[in-house]
C-alpha positions in Angstrom: 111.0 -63.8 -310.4 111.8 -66.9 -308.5 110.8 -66.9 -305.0 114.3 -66.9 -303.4 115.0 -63.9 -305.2 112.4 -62.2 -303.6 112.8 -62.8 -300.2 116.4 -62.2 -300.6 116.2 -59.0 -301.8 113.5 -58.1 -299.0 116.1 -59.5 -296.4 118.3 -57.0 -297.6 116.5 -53.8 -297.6 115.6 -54.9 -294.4 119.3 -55.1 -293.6 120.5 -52.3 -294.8 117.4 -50.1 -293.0 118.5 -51.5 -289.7 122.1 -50.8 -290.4 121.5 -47.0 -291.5 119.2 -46.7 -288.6 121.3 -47.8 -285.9 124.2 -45.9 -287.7 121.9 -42.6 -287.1 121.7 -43.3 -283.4 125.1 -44.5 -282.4 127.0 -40.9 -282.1 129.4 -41.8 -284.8 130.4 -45.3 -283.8 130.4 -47.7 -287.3 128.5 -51.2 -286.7 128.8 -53.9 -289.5 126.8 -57.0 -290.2 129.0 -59.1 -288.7 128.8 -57.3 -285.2 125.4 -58.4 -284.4 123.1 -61.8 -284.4 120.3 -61.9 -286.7 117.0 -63.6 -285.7 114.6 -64.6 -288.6 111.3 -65.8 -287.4 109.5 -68.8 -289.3 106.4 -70.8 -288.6 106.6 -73.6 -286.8 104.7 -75.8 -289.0 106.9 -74.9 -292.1 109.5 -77.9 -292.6 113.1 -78.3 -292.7 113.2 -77.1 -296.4 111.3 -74.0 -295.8 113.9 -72.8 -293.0 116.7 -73.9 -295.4 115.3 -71.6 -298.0 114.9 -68.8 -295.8 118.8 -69.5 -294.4 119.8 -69.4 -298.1 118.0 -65.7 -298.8 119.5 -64.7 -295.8 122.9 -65.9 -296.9 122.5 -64.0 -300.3 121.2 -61.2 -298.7 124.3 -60.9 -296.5 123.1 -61.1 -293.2 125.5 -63.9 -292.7 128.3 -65.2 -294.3 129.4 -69.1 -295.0 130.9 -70.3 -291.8 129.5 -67.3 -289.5 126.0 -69.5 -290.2 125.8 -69.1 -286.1 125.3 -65.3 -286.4 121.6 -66.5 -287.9 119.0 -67.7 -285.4 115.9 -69.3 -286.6 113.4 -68.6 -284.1 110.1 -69.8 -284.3 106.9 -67.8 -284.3 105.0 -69.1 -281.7 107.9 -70.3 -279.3 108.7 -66.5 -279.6 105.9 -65.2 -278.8 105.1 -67.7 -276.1 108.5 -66.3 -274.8 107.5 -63.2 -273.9 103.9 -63.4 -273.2 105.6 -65.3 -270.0 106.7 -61.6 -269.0 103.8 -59.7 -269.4 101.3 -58.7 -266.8 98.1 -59.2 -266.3 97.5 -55.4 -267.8 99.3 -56.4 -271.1 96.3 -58.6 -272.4 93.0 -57.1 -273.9 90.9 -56.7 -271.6 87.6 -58.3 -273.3 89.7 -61.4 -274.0 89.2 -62.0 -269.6 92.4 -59.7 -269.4 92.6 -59.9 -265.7 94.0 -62.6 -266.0 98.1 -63.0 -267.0 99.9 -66.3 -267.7 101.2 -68.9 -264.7 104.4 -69.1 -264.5 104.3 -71.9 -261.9 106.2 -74.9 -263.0 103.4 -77.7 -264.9 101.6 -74.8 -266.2 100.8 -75.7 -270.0 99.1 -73.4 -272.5 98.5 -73.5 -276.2 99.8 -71.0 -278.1 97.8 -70.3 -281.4 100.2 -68.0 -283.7 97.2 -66.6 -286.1 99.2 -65.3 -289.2 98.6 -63.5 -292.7 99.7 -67.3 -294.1 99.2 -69.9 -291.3 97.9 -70.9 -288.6 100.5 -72.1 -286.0 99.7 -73.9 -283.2 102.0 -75.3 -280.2 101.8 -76.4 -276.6 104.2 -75.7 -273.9 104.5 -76.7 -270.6 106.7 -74.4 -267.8 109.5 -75.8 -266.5 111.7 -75.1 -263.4 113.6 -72.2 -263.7 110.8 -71.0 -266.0 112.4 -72.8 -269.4 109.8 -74.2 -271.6 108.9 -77.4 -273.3 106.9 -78.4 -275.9 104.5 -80.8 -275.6 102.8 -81.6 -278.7 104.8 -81.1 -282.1 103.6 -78.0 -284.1 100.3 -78.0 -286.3 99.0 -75.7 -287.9 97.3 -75.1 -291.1 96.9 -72.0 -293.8 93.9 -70.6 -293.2 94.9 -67.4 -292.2 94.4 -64.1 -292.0 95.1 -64.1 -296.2 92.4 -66.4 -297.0 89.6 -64.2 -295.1 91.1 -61.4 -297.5 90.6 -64.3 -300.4 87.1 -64.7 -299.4 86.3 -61.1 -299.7 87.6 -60.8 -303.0 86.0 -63.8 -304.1 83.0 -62.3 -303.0 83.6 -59.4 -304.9 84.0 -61.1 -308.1 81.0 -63.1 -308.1 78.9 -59.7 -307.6 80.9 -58.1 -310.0 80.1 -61.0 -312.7 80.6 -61.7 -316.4 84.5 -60.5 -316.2 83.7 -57.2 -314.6 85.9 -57.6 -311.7 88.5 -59.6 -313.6 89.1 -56.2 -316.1 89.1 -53.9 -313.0 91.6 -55.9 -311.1 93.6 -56.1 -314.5 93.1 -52.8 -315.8 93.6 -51.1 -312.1 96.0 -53.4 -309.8 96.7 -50.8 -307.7 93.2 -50.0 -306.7 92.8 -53.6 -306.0 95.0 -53.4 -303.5 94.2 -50.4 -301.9 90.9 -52.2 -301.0 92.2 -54.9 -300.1 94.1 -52.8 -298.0 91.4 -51.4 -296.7 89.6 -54.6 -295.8 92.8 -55.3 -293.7 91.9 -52.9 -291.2 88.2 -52.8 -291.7 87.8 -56.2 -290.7 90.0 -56.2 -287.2 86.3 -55.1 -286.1 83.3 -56.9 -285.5 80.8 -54.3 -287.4 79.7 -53.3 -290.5 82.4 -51.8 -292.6 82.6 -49.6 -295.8 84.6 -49.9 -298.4 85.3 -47.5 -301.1 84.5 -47.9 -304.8 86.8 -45.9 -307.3 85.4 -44.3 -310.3 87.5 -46.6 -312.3 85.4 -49.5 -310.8 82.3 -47.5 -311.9 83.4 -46.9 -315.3 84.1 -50.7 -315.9 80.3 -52.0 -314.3 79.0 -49.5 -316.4 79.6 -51.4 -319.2 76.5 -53.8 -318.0 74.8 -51.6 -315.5 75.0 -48.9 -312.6 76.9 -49.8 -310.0 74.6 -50.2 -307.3 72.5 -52.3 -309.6 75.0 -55.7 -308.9 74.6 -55.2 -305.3 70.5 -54.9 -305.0 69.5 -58.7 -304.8 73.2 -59.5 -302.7 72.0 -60.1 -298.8 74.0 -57.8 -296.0 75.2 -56.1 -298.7 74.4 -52.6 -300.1 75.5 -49.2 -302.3 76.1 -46.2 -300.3 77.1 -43.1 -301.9 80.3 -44.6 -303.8 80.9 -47.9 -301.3 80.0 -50.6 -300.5 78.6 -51.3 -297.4 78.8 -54.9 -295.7 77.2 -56.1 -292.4 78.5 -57.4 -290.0 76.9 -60.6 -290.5 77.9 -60.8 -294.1 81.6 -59.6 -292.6 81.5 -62.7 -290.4 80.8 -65.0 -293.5 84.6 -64.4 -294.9 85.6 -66.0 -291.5 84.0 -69.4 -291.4 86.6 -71.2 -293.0 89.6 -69.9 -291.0 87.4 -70.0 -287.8 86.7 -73.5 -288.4 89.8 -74.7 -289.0 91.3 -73.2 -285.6 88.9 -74.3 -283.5 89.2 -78.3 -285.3 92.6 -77.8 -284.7 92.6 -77.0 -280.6 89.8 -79.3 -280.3 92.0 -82.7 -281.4 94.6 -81.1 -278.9 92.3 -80.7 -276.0 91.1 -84.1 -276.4 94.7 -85.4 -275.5 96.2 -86.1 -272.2 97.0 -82.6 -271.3 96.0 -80.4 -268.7 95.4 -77.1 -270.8 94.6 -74.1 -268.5 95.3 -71.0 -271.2 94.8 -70.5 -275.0 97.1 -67.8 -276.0 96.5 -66.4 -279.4 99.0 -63.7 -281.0 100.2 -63.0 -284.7 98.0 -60.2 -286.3 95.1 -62.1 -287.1 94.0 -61.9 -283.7 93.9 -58.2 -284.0 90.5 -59.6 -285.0 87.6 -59.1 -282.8 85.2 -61.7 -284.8 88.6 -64.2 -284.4 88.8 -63.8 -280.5 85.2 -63.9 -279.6 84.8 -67.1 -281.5 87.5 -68.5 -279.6 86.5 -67.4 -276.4 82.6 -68.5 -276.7 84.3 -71.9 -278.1 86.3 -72.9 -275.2 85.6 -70.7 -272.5 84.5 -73.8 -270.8 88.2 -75.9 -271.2 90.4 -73.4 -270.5 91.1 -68.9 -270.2 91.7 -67.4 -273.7 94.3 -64.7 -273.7 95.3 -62.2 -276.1 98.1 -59.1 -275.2 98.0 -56.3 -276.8 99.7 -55.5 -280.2 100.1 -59.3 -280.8 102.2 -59.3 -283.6 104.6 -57.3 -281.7 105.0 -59.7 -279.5 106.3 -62.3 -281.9 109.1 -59.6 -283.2 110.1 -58.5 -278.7 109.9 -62.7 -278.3 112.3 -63.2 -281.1 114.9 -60.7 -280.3 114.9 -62.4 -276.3 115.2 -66.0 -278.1 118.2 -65.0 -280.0 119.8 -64.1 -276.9 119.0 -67.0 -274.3 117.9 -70.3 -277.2 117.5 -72.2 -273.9 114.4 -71.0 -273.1 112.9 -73.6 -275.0 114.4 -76.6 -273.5 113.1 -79.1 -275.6 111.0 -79.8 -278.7 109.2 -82.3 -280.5 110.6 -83.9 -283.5 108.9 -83.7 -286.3 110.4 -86.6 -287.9 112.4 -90.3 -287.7 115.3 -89.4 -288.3 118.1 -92.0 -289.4 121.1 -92.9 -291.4 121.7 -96.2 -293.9 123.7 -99.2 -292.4 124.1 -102.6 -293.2 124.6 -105.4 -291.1 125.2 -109.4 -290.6 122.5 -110.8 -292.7 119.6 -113.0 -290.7 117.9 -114.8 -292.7 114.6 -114.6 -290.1 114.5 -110.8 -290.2 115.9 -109.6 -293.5 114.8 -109.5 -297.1 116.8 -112.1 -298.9 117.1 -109.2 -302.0 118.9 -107.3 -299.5 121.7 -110.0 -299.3 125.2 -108.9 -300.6 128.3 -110.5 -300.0 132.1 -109.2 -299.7 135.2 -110.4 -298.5 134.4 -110.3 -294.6 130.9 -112.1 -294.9 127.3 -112.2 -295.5 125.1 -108.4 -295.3 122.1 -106.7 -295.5 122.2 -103.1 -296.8 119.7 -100.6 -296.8 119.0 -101.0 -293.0 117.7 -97.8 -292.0 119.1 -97.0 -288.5 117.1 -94.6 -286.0 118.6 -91.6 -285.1 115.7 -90.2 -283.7 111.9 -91.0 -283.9 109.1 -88.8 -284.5 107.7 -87.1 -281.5 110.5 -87.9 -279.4 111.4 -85.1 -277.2 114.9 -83.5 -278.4 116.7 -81.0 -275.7 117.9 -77.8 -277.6 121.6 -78.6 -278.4 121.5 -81.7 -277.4 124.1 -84.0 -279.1 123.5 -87.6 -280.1 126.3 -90.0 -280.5 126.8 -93.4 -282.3 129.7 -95.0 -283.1 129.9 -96.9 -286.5 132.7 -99.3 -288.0 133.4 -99.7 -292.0 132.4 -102.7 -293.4 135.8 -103.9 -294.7 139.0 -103.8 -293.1 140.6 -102.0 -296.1 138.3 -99.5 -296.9 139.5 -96.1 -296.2 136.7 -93.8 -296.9 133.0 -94.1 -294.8 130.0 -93.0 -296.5 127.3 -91.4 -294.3 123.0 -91.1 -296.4 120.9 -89.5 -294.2 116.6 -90.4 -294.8 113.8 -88.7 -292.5 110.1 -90.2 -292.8 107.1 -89.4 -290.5 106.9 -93.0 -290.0 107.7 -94.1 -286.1 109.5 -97.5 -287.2 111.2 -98.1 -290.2 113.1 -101.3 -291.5 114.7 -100.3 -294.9 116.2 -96.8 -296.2 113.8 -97.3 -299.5 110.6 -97.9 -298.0 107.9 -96.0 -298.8 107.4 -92.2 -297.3 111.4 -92.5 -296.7 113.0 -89.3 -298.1 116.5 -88.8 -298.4 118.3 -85.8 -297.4 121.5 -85.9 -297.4 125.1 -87.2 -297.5 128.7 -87.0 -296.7 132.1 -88.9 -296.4 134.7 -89.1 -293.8 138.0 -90.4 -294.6 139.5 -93.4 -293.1 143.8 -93.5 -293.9 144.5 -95.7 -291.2 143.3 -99.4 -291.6 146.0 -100.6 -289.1 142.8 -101.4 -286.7 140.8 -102.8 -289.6 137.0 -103.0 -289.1 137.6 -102.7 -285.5 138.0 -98.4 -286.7 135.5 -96.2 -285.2 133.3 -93.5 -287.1 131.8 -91.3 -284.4 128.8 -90.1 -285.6 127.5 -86.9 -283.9 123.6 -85.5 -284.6 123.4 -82.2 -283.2 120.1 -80.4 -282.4 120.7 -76.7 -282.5 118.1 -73.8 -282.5 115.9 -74.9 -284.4 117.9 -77.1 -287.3 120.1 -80.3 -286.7 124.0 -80.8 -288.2 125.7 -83.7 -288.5 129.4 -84.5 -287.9 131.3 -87.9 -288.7 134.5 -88.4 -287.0 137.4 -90.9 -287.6 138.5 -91.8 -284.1 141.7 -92.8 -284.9 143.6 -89.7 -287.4 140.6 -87.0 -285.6 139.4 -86.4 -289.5 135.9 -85.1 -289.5 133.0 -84.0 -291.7 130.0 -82.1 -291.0 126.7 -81.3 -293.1 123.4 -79.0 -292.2 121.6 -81.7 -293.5 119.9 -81.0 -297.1 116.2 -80.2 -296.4 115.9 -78.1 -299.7 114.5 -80.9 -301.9 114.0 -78.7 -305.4 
């Protein structure tokens, strides 16, 4: 099945759970999709595309409909949780995590928020505003060692002790026993001892075929056969860590060696359910800043996301992840531009493909903020504007076809009146919602407009 068929259909069944629940508690009263806002919650580190995609399942789904796209909110994990981790008291943090302690609210307080996920791990840094809004400081980063690949080191584990193809004929032969360990492993390892986990009979049947059971596991260190499971110390438990634990503390390490002044480390998502995950953490950086965790940390995400979707302006501004601009051309100079960039028409000399900035990467964007630019057609007769859009991580950019310059996308605003020649103005308008950015070309003079989410989905 194709991805967006899957997530689509689990959007759904979501859906239509909410709907029959809230149908069974509303004495009678008949709700539809349309009556309420829907929040989907996304990494922060995922890109433009990735949000698109989860925009289009939703739309398929039928959370929303085209043109009601405002009834979908993007929020983003760790802004959401950050969100409401602002609210809690000092009682709503684990208490071995130094939970008598609870976030500053005063104004110039900034914290990183570490989102530890199943997929990734999502970091940001937010700063308190007056009025208590927030802004972020430091664009997300992030990378995917989480929570999933501790469950990949475990069953990687498993398969070299279960050699010569044993494992790989159990986990073909018996998927859903695979899983029910790994399951099991989920829980098991939220603690920092050792842990047991059952083997099935099937398993036992299959390492038969070489040898008992308990024979794979003699010469394996911190590891050993106990009445049907195996049991793993908590020293070997740690060992599945290393690389996710690594990668986190690499992470908040290049952020704490910039110009900030950190006083809090807030980590949330389920991974930090993990006891071996927030005493490394804590031991790591005890010394820079207080670590916090609340309680039920992946709830917090979901309470976050639900207050985001009804006041967006709690995150007052962002980072962008990008340059942003659109293609131009202009006089051609022969001092600054590349001669194969020289095109003539009936009103003169130009340059095309001149990339102009829209907005540059790590600029600070205000949530809904609006950018304006007017533009002017390049010949007085023309009577229809064409708008190419490019984003690159690059902070200065000459030409639309340089290298690490990606297009993504286009649209054309008609121009019927020439009466004012190229003296006609094309207002161009980039609009920074949510969490996404539309643009709208306007022709000043008959009020014809055209508007695009801009194309992140590059398949």
């Amino acid at each position: 099945m194709t991805a967006l068929k899957v997530f689509t259909e689990t959007l759904r069944f979501l859906k239509d759970d909410a709907l029959q629940t809230i149908a069974k508690n509303t004495e009678g009263r008949k709700f539809t999709v349309s009556d309420f806002t829907w929040v989907l919650t996304v990494p922060a580190i995922w890109d433009h595309s990735a949000k698109q995609f989860m925009r289009e399942a939703a739309t398929q789904a039928g959370l929303v409909t085209k043109g009601n796209n405002h009834k979908l909110v993007m929020a983003l994990e760790p802004e959401a949780a950050s969100v409401f981790c602002k609210r809690l008291p000092s009682d709503g943090f684990i208490a071995a995590n130094r939970g008598e302690d609870r976030l500053d609210q005063s104004p110039g307080t900034q914290y990183i928020i570490v989102d530890c996920g199943g997929g990734t791990i999502d970091i940001t840094v937010h700063e308190v505003l007056e009025g208590g809004a927030l802004k972020e400081l430091h664009k997300a980063s992030g990378n995917n060692l989480g929570g999933q690949n501790v469950d990949r080191k475990f069953k990687e584990f498993l398969r070299e002790i279960f050699c010569d193809g044993i494992w790989d004929e159990y986990e073909q032969n018996y998927p859903s026993e695979v899983q029910r360990m790994m399951n099991d492993f989920t829980v098991f390892k939220k603690k920092d001892k050792d842990i047991e986990i059952t083997c099935s009979l099937n398993l036992g049947k299959v390492a038969q075929k070489k040898q008992d059971i308990e024979h794979f596991l003699e010469k394996v260190q911190g590891v050993s056969y106990n009445e049907g499971s195996i049991r793993i110390s908590k020293q070997k438990l740690r060992s599945f860590f290393e690389d996710s634990l690594w990668g986190i503390t690499k992470s908040l390490r290049q952020i704490l060696s910039k110009d900030f002044k950190i006083e809090y480390i807030l980590l949330v998502g389920g991974f930090a359910e993990s006891e071996i995950l927030r005493r490394h953490i804590t031991e790591e950086f005890i010394d820079n800043c207080k670590v916090l965790c609340p309680f039920r940390p992946q709830e917090v995400i979901l309470k976050g996301a639900v207050e985001f979707g009804r006041k967006p302006h709690l995150v007052a501004s962002r980072k962008s992840a990008f340059t942003y601009g659109v293609g131009v051309a202009e006089r051609f100079n022969e001092s600054k531009h590349k001669a194969e960039k020289k095109f003539t028409n009936k009103e003169g000399t130009f340059c095309h493909d001149i990339f102009m900035t829209l907005v540059k990467a790590d600029e600070d964007v205000g949530w809904n903020e609006t950018r304006r630019h007017i533009l002017n057609p390049l010949e007085s007769d023309q009577t229809r504007v064409n708008f190419t859009f490019y984003q690159t991580k690059k902070q200065n950019v000459m030409y639309v076809d340089e290298g690490g310059v990606e297009k993504i996308g286009s649209f054309v605003v008609q121009s019927p009146n020439i009466t004012h020649g190229k003296k006609r103005e094309i207002e161009l308008q980039i609009k920074f919602g949510f969490t996404e950015m539309t643009a709208t070309g306007t022709d000043k003079d008959t009020g014809l407009k055209q508007t695009i989410e801009l194309d992140f989905m590059r398949i």
